[in-house]
BATOR-590824 format. One record per residue: residue in one letter; z, y negated, x of N, C-alpha, C, CB in turn. Coordinates in pm, whole numbers, padded with zeros to 5 digits, always signed. Glycine has a CB too. Example, Ala and Ser with C-alpha at 12.3 -4.5 7.8 and 13.67 -1.06 7.14 Angstrom:
<recs>
a+00780+00569+01319+00780+00450+01230+00780+00330+01320+00905+00447+01131;s+00708+00225+01285+00714+00106+01367+00787-00003+01290+00572+00060+01408;
</recs>
This chain:
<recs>
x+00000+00117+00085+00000+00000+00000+00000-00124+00090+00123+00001-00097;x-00075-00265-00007-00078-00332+00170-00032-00434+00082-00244-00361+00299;x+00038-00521+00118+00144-00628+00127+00076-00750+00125+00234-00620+00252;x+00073-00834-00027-00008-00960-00012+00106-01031+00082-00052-01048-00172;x+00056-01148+00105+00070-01287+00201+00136-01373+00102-00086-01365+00263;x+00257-01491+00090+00227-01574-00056+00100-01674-00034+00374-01678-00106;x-00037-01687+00053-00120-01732+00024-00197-01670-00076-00163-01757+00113;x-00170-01528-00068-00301-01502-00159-00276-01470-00299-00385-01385-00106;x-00072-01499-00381-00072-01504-00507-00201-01582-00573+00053-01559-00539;x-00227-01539-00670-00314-01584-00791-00441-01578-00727-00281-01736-00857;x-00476-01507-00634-00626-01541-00591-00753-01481-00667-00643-01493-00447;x-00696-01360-00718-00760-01251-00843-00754-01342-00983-00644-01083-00868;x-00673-01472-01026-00710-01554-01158-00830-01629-01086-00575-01667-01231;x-00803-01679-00991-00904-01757-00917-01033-01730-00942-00892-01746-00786;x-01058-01620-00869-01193-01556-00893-01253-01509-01016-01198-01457-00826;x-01127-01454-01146-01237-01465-01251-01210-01566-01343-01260-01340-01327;x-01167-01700-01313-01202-01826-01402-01361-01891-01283-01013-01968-01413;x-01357-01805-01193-01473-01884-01151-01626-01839-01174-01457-01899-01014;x-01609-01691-01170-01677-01588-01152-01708-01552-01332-01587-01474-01050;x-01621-01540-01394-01628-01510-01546-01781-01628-01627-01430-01561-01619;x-01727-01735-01615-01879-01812-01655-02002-01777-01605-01884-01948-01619;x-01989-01773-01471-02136-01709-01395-02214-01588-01483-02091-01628-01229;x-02099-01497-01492-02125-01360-01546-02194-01383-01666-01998-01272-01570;x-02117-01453-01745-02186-01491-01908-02260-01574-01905-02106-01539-02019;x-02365-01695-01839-02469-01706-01809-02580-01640-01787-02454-01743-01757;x-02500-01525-01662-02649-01446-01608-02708-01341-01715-02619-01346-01454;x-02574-01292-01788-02574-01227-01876-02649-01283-01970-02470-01198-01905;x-02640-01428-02001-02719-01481-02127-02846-01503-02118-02677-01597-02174;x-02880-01552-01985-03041-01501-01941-03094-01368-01958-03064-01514-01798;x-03008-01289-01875-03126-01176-01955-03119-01128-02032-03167-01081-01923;x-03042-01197-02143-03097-01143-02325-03214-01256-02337-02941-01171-02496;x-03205-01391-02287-03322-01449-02347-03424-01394-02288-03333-01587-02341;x-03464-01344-02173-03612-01291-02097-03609-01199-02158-03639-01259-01941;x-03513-01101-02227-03574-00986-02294-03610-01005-02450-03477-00869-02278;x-03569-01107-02512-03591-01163-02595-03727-01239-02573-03487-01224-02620;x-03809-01340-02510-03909-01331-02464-03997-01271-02498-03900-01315-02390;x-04007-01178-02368-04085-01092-02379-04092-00976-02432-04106-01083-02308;x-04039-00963-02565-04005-00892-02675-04127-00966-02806-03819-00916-02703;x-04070-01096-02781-04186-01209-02889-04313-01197-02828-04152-01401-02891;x-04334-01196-02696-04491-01179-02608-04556-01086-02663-04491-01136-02449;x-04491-00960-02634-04566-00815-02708-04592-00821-02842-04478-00682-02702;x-04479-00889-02946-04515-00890-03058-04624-00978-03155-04420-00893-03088;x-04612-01019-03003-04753-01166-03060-04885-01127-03054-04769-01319-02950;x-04896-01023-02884-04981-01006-02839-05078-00850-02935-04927-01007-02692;x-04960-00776-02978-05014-00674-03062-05049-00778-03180-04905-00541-03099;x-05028-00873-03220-05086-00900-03337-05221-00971-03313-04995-00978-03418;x-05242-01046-03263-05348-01089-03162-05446-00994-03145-05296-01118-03030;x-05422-00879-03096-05544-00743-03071-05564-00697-03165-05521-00620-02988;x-05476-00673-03276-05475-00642-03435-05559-00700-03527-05359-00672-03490;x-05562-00831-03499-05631-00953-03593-05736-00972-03473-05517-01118-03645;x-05824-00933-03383-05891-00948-03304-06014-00852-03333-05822-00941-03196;x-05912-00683-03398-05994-00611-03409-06052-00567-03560-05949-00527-03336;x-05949-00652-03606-05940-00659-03786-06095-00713-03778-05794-00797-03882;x-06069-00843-03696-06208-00936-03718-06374-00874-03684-06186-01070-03610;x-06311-00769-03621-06468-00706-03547-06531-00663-03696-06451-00530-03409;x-06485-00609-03782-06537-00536-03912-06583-00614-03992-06448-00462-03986;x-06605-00766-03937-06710-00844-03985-06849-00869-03955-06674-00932-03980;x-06926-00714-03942-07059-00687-03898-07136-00744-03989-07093-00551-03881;x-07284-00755-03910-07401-00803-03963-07473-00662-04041-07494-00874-03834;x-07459-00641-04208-07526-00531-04278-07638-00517-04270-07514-00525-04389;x-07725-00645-04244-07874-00659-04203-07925-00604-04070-07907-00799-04200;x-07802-00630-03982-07853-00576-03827-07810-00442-03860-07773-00648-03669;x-07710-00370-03907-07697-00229-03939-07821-00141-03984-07602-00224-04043;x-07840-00214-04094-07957-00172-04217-08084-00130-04128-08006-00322-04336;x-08117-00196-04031-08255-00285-03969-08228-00117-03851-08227-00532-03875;x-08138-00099-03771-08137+00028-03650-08130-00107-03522-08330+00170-03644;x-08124-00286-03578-08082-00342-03440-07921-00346-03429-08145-00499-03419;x-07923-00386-03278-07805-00390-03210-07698-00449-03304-07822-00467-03081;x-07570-00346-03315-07433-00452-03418-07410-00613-03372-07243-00375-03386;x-07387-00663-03448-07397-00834-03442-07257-00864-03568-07605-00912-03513;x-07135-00925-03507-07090-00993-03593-07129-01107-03701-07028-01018-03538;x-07081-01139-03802-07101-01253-03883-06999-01341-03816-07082-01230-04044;x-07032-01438-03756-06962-01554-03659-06808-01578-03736-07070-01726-03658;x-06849-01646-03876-06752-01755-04006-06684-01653-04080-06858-01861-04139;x-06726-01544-04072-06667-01424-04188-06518-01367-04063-06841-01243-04237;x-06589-01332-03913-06476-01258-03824-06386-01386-03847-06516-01209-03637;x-06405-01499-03817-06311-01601-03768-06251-01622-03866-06354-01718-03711;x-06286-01600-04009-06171-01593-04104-06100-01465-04117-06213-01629-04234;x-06108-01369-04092-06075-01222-04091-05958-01227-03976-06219-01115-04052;x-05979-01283-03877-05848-01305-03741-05819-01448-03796-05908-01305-03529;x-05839-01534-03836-05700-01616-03901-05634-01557-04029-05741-01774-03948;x-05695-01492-04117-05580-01457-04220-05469-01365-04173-05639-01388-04343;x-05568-01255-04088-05470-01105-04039-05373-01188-03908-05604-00928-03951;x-05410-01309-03870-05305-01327-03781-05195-01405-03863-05353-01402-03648;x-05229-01536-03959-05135-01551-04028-05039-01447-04100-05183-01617-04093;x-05105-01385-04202-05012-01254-04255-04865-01200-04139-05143-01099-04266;x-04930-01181-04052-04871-01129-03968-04739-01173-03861-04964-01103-03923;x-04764-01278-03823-04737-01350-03737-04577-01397-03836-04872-01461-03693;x-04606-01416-03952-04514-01423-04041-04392-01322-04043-04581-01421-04150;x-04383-01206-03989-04262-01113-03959-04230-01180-03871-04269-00967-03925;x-04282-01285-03790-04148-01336-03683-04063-01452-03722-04203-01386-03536;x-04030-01418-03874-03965-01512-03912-03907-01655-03822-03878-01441-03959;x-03818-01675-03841-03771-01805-03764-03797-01876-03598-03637-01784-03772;x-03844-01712-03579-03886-01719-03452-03983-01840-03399-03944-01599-03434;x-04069-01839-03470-04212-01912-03453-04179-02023-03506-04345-01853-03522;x-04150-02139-03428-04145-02294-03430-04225-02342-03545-04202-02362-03296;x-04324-02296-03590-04422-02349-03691-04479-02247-03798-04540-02406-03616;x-04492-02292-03917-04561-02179-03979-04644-02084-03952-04607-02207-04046;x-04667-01963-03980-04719-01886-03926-04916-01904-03937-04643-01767-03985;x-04921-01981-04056-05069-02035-04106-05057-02173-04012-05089-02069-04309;x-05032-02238-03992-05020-02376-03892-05052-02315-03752-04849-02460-03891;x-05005-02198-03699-05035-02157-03582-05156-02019-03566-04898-02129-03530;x-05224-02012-03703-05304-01911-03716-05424-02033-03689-05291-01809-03867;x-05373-02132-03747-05497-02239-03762-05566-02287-03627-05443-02378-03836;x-05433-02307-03566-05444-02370-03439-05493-02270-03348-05317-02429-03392;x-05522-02139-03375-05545-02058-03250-05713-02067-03261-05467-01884-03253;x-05766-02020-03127-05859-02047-03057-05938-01897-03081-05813-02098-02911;x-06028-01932-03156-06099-01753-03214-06206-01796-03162-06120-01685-03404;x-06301-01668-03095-06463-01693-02992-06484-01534-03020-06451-01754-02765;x-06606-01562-03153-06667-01443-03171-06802-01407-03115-06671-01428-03292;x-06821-01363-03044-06944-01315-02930-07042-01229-02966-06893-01241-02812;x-07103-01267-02977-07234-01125-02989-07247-01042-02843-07428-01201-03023;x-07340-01148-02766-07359-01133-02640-07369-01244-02561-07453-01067-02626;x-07325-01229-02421-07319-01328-02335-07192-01326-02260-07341-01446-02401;x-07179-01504-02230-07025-01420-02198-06935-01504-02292-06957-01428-02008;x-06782-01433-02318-06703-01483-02397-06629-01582-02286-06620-01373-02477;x-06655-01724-02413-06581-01825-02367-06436-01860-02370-06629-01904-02409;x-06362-01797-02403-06197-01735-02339-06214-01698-02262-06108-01639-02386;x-06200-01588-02212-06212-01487-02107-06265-01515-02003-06268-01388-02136;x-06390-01591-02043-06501-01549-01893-06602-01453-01878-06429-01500-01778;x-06538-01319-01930-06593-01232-01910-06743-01231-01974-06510-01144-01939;x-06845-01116-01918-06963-01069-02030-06924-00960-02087-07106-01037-01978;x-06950-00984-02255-06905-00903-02299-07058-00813-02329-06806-00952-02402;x-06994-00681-02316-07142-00524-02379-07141-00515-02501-07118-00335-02341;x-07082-00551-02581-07007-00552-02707-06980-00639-02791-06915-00524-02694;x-07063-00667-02942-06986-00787-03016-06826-00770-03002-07027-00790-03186;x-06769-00908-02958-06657-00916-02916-06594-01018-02980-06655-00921-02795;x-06455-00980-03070-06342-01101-03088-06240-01144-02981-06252-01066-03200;x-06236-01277-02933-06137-01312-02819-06015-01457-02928-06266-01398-02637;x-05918-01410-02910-05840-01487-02995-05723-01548-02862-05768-01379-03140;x-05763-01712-02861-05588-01758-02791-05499-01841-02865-05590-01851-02651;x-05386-01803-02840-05291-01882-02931-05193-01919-02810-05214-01788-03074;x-05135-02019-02876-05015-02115-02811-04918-02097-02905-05045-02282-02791;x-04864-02013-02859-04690-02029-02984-04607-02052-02990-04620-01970-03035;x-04533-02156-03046-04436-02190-02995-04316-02161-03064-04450-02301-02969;x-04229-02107-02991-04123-02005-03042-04044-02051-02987-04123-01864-03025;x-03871-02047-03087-03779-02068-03095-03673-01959-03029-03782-02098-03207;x-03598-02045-02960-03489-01909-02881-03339-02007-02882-03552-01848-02655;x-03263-02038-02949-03162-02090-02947-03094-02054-02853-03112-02084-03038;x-03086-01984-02802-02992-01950-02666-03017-01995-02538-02986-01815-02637;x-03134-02078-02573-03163-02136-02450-03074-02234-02433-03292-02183-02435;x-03008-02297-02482-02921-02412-02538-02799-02362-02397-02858-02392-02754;x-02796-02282-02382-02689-02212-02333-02675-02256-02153-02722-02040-02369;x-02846-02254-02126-02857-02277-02001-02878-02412-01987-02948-02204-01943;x-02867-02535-02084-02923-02607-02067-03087-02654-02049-02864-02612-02013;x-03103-02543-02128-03285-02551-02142-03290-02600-02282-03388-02380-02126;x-03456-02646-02269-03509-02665-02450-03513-02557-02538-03661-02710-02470;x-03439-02527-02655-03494-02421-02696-03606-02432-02791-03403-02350-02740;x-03716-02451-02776-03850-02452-02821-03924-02424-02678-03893-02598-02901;x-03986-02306-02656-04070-02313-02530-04263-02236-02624-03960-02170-02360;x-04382-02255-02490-04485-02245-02578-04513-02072-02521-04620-02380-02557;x-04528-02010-02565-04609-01869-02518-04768-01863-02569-04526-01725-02592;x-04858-01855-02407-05006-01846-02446-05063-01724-02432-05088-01931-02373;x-05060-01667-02529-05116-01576-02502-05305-01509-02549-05011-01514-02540;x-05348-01446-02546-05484-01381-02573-05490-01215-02634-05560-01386-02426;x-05543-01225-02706-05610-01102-02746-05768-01086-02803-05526-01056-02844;x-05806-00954-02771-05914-00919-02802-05984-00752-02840-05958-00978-02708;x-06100-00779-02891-06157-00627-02913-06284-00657-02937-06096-00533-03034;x-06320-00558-02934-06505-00525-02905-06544-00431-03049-06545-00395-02718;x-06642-00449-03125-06707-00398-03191-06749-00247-03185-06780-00469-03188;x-06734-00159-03281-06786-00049-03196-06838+00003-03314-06686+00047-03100;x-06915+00085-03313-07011+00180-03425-07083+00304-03420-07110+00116-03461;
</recs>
Protein backbone atom coordinates (compact mmCIF):
# COMPACT_ATOMS: atom_id res chain seq x y z
CA UNK A 1 0.00 0.00 0.00
CA UNK A 2 1.70 3.32 -0.78
CA UNK A 3 1.27 6.28 1.44
CA UNK A 4 -0.12 9.60 -0.08
CA UNK A 5 2.01 12.87 0.70
CA UNK A 6 -0.56 15.74 2.27
CA UNK A 7 0.24 17.32 -1.20
CA UNK A 8 -1.59 15.02 -3.01
CA UNK A 9 -5.07 15.04 -0.72
CA UNK A 10 -7.91 15.84 -3.14
CA UNK A 11 -5.91 15.41 -6.26
CA UNK A 12 -8.43 12.51 -7.60
CA UNK A 13 -11.58 15.54 -7.10
CA UNK A 14 -9.17 17.57 -9.04
CA UNK A 15 -8.93 15.56 -11.93
CA UNK A 16 -12.51 14.65 -12.37
CA UNK A 17 -14.02 18.26 -12.02
CA UNK A 18 -11.51 18.84 -14.73
CA UNK A 19 -11.52 15.88 -16.77
CA UNK A 20 -15.46 15.10 -16.28
CA UNK A 21 -16.55 18.12 -18.79
CA UNK A 22 -13.95 17.09 -21.36
CA UNK A 23 -15.46 13.60 -21.25
CA UNK A 24 -19.08 14.91 -21.86
CA UNK A 25 -18.09 17.06 -24.69
CA UNK A 26 -16.08 14.46 -26.49
CA UNK A 27 -18.76 12.27 -25.74
CA UNK A 28 -21.27 14.81 -27.19
CA UNK A 29 -19.41 15.01 -30.41
CA UNK A 30 -19.55 11.76 -31.26
CA UNK A 31 -23.25 11.43 -30.97
CA UNK A 32 -23.47 14.49 -33.22
CA UNK A 33 -20.97 12.91 -36.12
CA UNK A 34 -22.94 9.86 -35.74
CA UNK A 35 -25.95 11.63 -35.91
CA UNK A 36 -24.64 13.31 -39.09
CA UNK A 37 -23.79 10.92 -40.85
CA UNK A 38 -26.75 8.92 -40.05
CA UNK A 39 -28.89 12.09 -41.86
CA UNK A 40 -26.08 11.79 -44.91
CA UNK A 41 -27.08 8.15 -45.66
CA UNK A 42 -30.58 8.90 -45.15
CA UNK A 43 -30.60 11.66 -47.53
CA UNK A 44 -28.39 10.06 -49.81
CA UNK A 45 -30.62 6.74 -50.14
CA UNK A 46 -33.37 9.00 -50.86
CA UNK A 47 -31.62 10.89 -53.48
CA UNK A 48 -30.71 7.43 -55.44
CA UNK A 49 -34.35 6.42 -54.75
CA UNK A 50 -35.93 9.53 -56.31
CA UNK A 51 -33.04 9.48 -58.91
CA UNK A 52 -34.09 6.11 -59.94
CA UNK A 53 -37.86 6.59 -59.40
CA UNK A 54 -37.18 9.36 -62.08
CA UNK A 55 -35.47 7.06 -64.68
CA UNK A 56 -39.12 5.36 -65.37
CA UNK A 57 -39.85 8.44 -67.10
CA UNK A 58 -38.98 6.87 -70.59
CA UNK A 59 -39.63 8.03 -74.01
CA UNK A 60 -42.78 5.31 -75.26
CA UNK A 61 -42.03 6.59 -78.74
CA UNK A 62 -38.27 5.76 -78.53
CA UNK A 63 -39.39 2.29 -76.97
CA UNK A 64 -42.17 1.72 -79.57
CA UNK A 65 -39.69 2.85 -82.55
CA UNK A 66 -36.50 -0.28 -81.37
CA UNK A 67 -34.40 3.42 -80.82
CA UNK A 68 -32.10 3.90 -78.05
CA UNK A 69 -34.18 4.52 -74.33
CA UNK A 70 -34.42 8.34 -73.97
CA UNK A 71 -35.93 9.93 -70.90
CA UNK A 72 -38.83 12.53 -71.01
CA UNK A 73 -36.59 15.54 -69.62
CA UNK A 74 -40.06 17.55 -67.52
CA UNK A 75 -41.88 14.24 -66.67
CA UNK A 76 -38.24 12.58 -64.76
CA UNK A 77 -37.68 16.01 -63.11
CA UNK A 78 -41.04 15.93 -61.71
CA UNK A 79 -40.91 12.22 -60.75
CA UNK A 80 -37.41 13.05 -58.48
CA UNK A 81 -39.01 16.16 -57.00
CA UNK A 82 -42.20 14.57 -55.80
CA UNK A 83 -40.39 11.05 -54.70
CA UNK A 84 -37.81 13.27 -53.05
CA UNK A 85 -40.28 15.51 -51.35
CA UNK A 86 -42.55 12.54 -50.12
CA UNK A 87 -39.68 11.29 -48.71
CA UNK A 88 -37.37 13.50 -47.37
CA UNK A 89 -40.41 14.23 -45.14
CA UNK A 90 -39.59 11.13 -42.62
CA UNK A 91 -36.83 13.36 -41.48
CA UNK A 92 -39.12 15.12 -39.65
CA UNK A 93 -37.64 18.05 -37.71
CA UNK A 94 -34.52 17.19 -38.86
CA UNK A 95 -34.53 19.12 -42.12
CA UNK A 96 -34.30 22.94 -41.45
CA UNK A 97 -36.91 23.49 -44.22
CA UNK A 98 -39.79 21.79 -45.61
CA UNK A 99 -39.26 18.86 -47.19
CA UNK A 100 -41.06 20.35 -50.69
CA UNK A 101 -38.92 23.76 -50.20
CA UNK A 102 -35.82 21.57 -50.35
CA UNK A 103 -37.16 19.11 -53.04
CA UNK A 104 -37.62 22.39 -54.97
CA UNK A 105 -34.39 23.70 -54.44
CA UNK A 106 -32.50 20.58 -55.45
CA UNK A 107 -30.57 20.47 -58.59
CA UNK A 108 -32.14 17.53 -60.99
CA UNK A 109 -29.92 16.93 -64.63
CA UNK A 110 -31.71 14.43 -66.67
CA UNK A 111 -29.30 13.15 -69.44
CA UNK A 112 -29.89 11.25 -72.34
CA UNK A 113 -26.40 11.33 -73.59
CA UNK A 114 -23.35 13.28 -73.19
CA UNK A 115 -21.98 14.20 -70.25
CA UNK A 116 -23.97 14.83 -67.03
CA UNK A 117 -23.67 18.25 -65.81
CA UNK A 118 -23.39 17.35 -61.97
CA UNK A 119 -21.07 14.87 -62.12
CA UNK A 120 -18.93 15.49 -65.01
CA UNK A 121 -19.10 12.32 -65.93
CA UNK A 122 -20.30 10.69 -69.63
CA UNK A 123 -22.99 9.03 -69.05
CA UNK A 124 -23.79 5.24 -71.42
CA UNK A 125 -27.07 5.52 -70.07
CA UNK A 126 -30.16 7.87 -69.86
CA UNK A 127 -29.16 9.16 -66.57
CA UNK A 128 -30.88 11.01 -63.42
CA UNK A 129 -28.19 13.12 -61.37
CA UNK A 130 -29.95 14.87 -58.40
CA UNK A 131 -27.91 17.58 -55.88
CA UNK A 132 -29.31 18.82 -52.91
CA UNK A 133 -28.11 21.15 -50.15
CA UNK A 134 -29.84 20.29 -46.90
CA UNK A 135 -29.95 21.90 -44.36
CA UNK A 136 -30.42 20.05 -41.23
CA UNK A 137 -30.95 20.68 -37.79
CA UNK A 138 -28.81 19.09 -34.89
CA UNK A 139 -29.47 20.90 -31.62
CA UNK A 140 -26.66 19.50 -29.92
CA UNK A 141 -24.50 21.36 -31.63
CA UNK A 142 -25.38 24.12 -29.21
CA UNK A 143 -23.33 22.12 -26.89
CA UNK A 144 -20.01 22.77 -28.57
CA UNK A 145 -20.67 26.07 -29.23
CA UNK A 146 -21.42 25.51 -32.85
CA UNK A 147 -24.50 26.65 -35.09
CA UNK A 148 -26.96 24.21 -34.94
CA UNK A 149 -28.21 24.52 -38.50
CA UNK A 150 -25.30 23.13 -40.70
CA UNK A 151 -25.78 22.45 -44.85
CA UNK A 152 -25.18 18.69 -46.09
CA UNK A 153 -24.46 18.46 -50.06
CA UNK A 154 -25.02 15.76 -51.16
CA UNK A 155 -25.73 13.81 -54.84
CA UNK A 156 -27.46 11.02 -56.10
CA UNK A 157 -28.02 9.19 -59.14
CA UNK A 158 -29.13 6.27 -61.57
CA UNK A 159 -29.05 5.25 -65.05
CA UNK A 160 -31.91 3.98 -67.07
CA UNK A 161 -31.96 0.49 -67.86
CA UNK A 162 -34.25 -1.80 -70.11
Amino acid sequence: MVASGPNERGQVAVYAVVLFPLLVLVLSLVYIVGNIEDLRSRIRADLDMAALTATQALDPTALATGAPPRLLPDEADQLARQYLAQNLAGLGSALAETSSDAAAAADVAVTNSGTDPITGSVVAAPTVTIRLAAPVHISLLSVAGLPTTISLTLVGSAAART
